[in-house]
C-alpha positions as CSV (number, residue, x, y, z in Angstrom):
1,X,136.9,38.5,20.8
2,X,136.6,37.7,17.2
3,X,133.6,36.0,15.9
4,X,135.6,33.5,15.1
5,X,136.2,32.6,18.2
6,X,132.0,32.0,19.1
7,X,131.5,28.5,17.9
8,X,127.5,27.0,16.4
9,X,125.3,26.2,19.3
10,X,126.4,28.4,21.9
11,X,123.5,29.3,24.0
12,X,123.1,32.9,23.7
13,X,122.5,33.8,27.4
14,X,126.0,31.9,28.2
15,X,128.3,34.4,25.3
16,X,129.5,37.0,27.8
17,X,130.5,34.1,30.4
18,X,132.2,32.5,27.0
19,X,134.1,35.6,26.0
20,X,135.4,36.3,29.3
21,X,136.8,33.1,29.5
22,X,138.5,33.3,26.3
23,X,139.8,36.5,27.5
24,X,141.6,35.0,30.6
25,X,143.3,32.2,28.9
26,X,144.5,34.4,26.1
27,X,142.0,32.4,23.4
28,X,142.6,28.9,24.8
29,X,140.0,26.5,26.4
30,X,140.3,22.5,26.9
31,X,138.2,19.6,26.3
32,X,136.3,20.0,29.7
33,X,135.8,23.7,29.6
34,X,134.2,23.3,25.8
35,X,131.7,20.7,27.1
36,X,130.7,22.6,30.5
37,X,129.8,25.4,27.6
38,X,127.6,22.5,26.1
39,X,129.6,22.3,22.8
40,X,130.1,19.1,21.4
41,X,132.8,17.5,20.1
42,X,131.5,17.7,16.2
43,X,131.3,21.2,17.1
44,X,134.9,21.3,17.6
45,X,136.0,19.2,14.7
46,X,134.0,21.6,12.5
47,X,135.6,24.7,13.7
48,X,139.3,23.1,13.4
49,X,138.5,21.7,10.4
50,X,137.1,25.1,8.9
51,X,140.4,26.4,10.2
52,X,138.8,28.5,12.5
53,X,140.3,27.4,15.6
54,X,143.5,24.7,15.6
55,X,144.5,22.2,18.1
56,X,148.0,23.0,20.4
57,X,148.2,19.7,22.4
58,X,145.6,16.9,23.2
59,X,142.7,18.1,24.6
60,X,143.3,22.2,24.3
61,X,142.7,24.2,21.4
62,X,142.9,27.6,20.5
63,X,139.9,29.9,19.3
64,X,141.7,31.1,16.8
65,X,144.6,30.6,13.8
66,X,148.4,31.8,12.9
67,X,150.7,32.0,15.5
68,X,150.6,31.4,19.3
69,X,151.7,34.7,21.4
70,X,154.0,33.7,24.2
71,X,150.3,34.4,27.0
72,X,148.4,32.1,25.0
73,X,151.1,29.4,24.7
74,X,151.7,29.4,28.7
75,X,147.6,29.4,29.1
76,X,147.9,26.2,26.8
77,X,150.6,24.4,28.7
78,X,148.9,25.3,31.7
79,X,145.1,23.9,31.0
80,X,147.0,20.7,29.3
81,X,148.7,20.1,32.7
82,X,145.3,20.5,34.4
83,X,143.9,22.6,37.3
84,X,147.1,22.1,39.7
85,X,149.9,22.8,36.9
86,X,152.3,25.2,37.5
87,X,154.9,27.1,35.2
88,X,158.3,25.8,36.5
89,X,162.2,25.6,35.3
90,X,163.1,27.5,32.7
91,X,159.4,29.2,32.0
92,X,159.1,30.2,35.4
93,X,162.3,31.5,35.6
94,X,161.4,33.4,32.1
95,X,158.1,34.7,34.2
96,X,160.5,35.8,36.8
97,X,162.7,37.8,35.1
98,X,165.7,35.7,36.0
99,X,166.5,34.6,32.7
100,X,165.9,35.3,29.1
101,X,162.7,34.6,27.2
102,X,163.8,32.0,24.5
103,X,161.7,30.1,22.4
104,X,161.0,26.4,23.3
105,X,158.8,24.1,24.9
106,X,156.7,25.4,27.9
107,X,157.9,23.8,31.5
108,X,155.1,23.2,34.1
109,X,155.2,20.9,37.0
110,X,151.9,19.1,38.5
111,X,151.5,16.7,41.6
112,X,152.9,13.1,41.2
113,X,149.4,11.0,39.7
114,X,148.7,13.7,37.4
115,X,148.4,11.8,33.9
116,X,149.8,14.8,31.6
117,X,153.2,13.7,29.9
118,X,155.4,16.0,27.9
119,X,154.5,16.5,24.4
120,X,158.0,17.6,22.5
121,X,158.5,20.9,21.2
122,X,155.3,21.7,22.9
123,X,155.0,21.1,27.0
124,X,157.8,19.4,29.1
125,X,156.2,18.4,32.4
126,X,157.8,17.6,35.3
127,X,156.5,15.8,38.7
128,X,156.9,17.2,42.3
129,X,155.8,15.7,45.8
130,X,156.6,19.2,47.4
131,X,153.8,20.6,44.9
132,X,151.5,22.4,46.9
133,X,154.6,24.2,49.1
134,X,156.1,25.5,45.9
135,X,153.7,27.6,44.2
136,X,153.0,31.1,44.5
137,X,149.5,32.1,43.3
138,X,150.3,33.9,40.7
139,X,148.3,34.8,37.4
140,X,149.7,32.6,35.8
141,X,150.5,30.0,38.9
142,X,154.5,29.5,38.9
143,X,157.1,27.7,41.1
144,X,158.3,30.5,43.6
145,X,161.6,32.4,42.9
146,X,164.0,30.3,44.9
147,X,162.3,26.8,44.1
148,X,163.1,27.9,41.0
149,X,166.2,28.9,41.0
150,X,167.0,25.4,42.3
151,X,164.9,23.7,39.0
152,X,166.9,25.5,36.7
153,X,170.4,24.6,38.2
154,X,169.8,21.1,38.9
155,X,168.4,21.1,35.1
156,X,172.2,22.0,34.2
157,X,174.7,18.8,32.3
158,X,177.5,19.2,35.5
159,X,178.0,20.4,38.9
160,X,179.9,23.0,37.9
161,X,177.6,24.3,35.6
162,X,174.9,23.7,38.2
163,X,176.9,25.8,40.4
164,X,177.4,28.8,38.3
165,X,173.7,29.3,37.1
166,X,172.8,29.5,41.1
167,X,175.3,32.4,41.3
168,X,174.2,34.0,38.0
169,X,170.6,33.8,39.3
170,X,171.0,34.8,42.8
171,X,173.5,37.6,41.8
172,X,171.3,38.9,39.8
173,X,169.5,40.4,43.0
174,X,166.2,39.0,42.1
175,X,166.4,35.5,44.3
176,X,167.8,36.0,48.5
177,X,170.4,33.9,49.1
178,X,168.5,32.9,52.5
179,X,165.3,31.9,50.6
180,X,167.5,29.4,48.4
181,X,169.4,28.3,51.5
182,X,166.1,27.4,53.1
183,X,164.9,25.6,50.2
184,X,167.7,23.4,50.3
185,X,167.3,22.1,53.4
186,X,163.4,21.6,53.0
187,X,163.4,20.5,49.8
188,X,166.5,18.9,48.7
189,X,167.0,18.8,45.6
190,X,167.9,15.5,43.2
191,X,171.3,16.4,42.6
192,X,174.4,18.8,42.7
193,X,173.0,19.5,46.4
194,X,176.8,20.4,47.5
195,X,177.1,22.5,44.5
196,X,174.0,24.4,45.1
197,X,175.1,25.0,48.6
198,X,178.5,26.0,47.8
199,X,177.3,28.1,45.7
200,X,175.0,29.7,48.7
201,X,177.8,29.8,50.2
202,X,180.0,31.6,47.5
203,X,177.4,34.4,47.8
204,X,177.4,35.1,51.4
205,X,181.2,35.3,51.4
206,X,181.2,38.1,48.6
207,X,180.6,36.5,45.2
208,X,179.4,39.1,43.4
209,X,178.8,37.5,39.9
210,X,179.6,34.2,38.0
211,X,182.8,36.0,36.6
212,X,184.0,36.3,40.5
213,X,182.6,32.5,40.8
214,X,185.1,31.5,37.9
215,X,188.2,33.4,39.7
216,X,187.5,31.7,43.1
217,X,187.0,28.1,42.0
218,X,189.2,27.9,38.7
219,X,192.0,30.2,39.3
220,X,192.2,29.9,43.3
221,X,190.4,26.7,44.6
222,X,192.2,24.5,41.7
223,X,195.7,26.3,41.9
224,X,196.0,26.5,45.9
225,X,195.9,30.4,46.0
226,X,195.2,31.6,49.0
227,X,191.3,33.1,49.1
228,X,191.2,36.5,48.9
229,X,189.1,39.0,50.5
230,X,186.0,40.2,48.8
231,X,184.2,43.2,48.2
232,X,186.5,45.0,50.3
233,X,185.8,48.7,50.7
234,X,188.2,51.3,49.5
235,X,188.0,55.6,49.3
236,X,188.6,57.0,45.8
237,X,187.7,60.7,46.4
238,X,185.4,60.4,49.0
239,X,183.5,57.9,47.6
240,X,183.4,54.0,49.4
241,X,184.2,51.6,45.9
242,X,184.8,47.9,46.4
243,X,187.3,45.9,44.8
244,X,186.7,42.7,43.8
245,X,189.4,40.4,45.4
246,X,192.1,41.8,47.4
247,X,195.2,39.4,49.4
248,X,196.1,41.9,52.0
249,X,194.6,39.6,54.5
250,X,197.9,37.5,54.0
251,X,200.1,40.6,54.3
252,X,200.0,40.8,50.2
253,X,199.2,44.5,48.4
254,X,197.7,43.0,45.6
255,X,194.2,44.1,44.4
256,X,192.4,41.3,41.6
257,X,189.7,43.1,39.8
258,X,187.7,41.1,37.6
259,X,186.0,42.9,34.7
260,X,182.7,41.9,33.3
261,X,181.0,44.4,31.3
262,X,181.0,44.7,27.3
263,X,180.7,48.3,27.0
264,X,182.4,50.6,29.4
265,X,180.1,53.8,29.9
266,X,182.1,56.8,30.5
267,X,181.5,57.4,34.2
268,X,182.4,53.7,34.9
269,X,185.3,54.2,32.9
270,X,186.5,57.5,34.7
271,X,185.5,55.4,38.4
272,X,187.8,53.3,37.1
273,X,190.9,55.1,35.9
274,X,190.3,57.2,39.3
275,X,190.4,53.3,41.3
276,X,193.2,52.4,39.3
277,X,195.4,55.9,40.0
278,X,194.4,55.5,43.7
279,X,196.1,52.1,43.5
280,X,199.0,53.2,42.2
281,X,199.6,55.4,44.8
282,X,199.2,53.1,47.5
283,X,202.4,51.2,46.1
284,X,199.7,48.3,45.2
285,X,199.8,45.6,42.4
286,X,197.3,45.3,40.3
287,X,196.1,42.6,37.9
288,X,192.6,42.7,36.1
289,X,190.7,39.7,34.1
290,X,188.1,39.5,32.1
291,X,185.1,36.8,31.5
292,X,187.4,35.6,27.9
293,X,190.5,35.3,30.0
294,X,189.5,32.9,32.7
295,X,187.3,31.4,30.9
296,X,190.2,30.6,28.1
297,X,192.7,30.5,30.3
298,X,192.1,29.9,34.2
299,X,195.4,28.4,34.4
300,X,197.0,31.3,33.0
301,X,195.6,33.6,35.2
302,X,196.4,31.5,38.3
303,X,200.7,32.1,36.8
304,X,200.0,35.5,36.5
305,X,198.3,36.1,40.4
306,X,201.1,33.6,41.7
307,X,204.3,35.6,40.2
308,X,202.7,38.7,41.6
309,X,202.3,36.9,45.4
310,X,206.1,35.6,45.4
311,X,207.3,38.6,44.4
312,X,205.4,40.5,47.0
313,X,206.9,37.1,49.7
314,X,204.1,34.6,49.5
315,X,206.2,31.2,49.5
316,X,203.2,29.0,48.6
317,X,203.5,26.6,46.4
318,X,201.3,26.8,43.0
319,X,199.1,23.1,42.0
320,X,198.5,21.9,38.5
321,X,195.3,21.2,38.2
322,X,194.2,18.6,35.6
323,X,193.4,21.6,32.9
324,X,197.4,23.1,33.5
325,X,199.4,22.3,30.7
């Protein structure tokens, strides 16, 4: 650690115990800590105001100037929340690999009479009763991966949207469907409950991504298509693919296949032209969407699946939904 760091009047015998401390919590050290050292607080205003260390939020500083790395900013967040603060929401999801790292605030959670508040731009801090039965002790402490998973959805504007980031997250294979189901139940959340459980349930019955989550609720649920079977297996020389949707379960050749990817690499690319070929000599229909087209144009999509069915002798009836023109 950089001299810096060592402030005036640190007793000697106590430096090792100092730097070690410094080195857990990535430079940072609060109020409390500073005085259990014995250093005062003119101490610290002369080594902020010397511009050798700088404050981050009330009662933390950090041991040194310029920039905050991401560690030292959670270490921050974490010793301003106090001993029983935990990374949450979006930070912990971050932590978890479940989402991207962005820039923004830091999100912890602490028990309900903590006196921390959120400091904007800085900390956002949220209160749970169910404290102590979400954490996982973790360096650093965090909210476990399907409490969560729950946090960041319910965080979302809508149900809807609340309902899709549960799929992205739990599709992403990194949060059990069961462990989210549980948490549900034992710790209900504040809102969008039904939309968090149908999207549990969206999972289990073969909702593979939020792409797939679109095409059930926008294009079937709102248009009265029947559901289609997911995931179902099919041989394309001698390898077991899945197709994404298929209606054969109402007597109906028709395969959906619902295309996510940006970049095609050229094995998926050949996998697919051999599906496709395979397909087409079973005498089956085929229609394939993309993440632009139902997202632009659900209704579309739904026209599209139903002229295919009628043709094929489904005599259902297609609904407007409030979006169809």
């Amino acid at each position: 650690m950089h001299d810096r760091a060592v402030p005036a009047g640190l007793s000697a015998d106590r430096l090792d115990e100092w730097l070690a401390l410094l080195a857990a919590q990535h430079g940072i050290v609060d109020l409390a800590q500073l005085r259990h050292f014995g250093i005062t607080w003119s101490t610290v205003v002369a080594q902020v105001g010397a511009r050798r260390w700088q404050r981050v939020v009330q009662r933390v500083y950090a041991t040194f100037t310029g920039p905050l790395p991401r560690t030292s900013r959670l270490a921050a967040a974490l010793r301003y929340g106090g001993p029983a603060a935990l990374l949450s929401h979006r930070t912990a999801a971050e932590q978890w690999h479940l989402v991207p790292i962005q820039d923004g605030p830091i999100h912890i959670t602490v028990p309900y009479g903590t006196s921390a508040i959120s400091q904007p731009g800085l900390v956002v801090v949220h209160r749970s009763r169910a404290h102590r039965h979400i954490m996982v002790p973790a360096d650093p402490p965090l909210t476990s991966p399907a409490d969560t998973a729950i946090d960041l959805a319910v965080e979302e504007p809508d149900a809807v949207r609340a309902r899709r980031m549960l799929i992205v997250v739990m599709t992403g294979g990194r949060v059990r469907p069961l462990d989210v189901e549980r948490r549900l139940e034992e710790r209900r959340p504040r809102r969008y409950r039904r939309a968090l459980v149908d999207a549990v349930r969206m999972v289990r019955d073969g909702v593979l991504s939020a792409l797939e989550e679109l095409y059930a609720t926008d294009v079937e649920q709102a248009h009265g298509i029947p559901k289609a079977r997911r995931q179902a297996p099919m041989i394309v020389d001698g390898v077991t693919l899945y197709e994404d949707a298929v209606y054969d379960d109402i007597g109906i050749d028709l395969t959906v296949r619902l295309d996510g990817r940006t970049h095609l690499r050229n094995d998926v690319a050949f996998r697919d032209r051999r599906r496709d070929n395979a397909a087409e000599l079973a005498g089956r229909s085929r229609l394939v969407f993309g993440w632009r087209d139902l997202s632009a144009d659900p209704c579309g999509a739904a026209d599209d699946v139903v002229r295919v069915l009628r043709r094929r002798g489904w005599d259902g009836e297609l609904i407007r939904c409030p979006r169809c023109a």
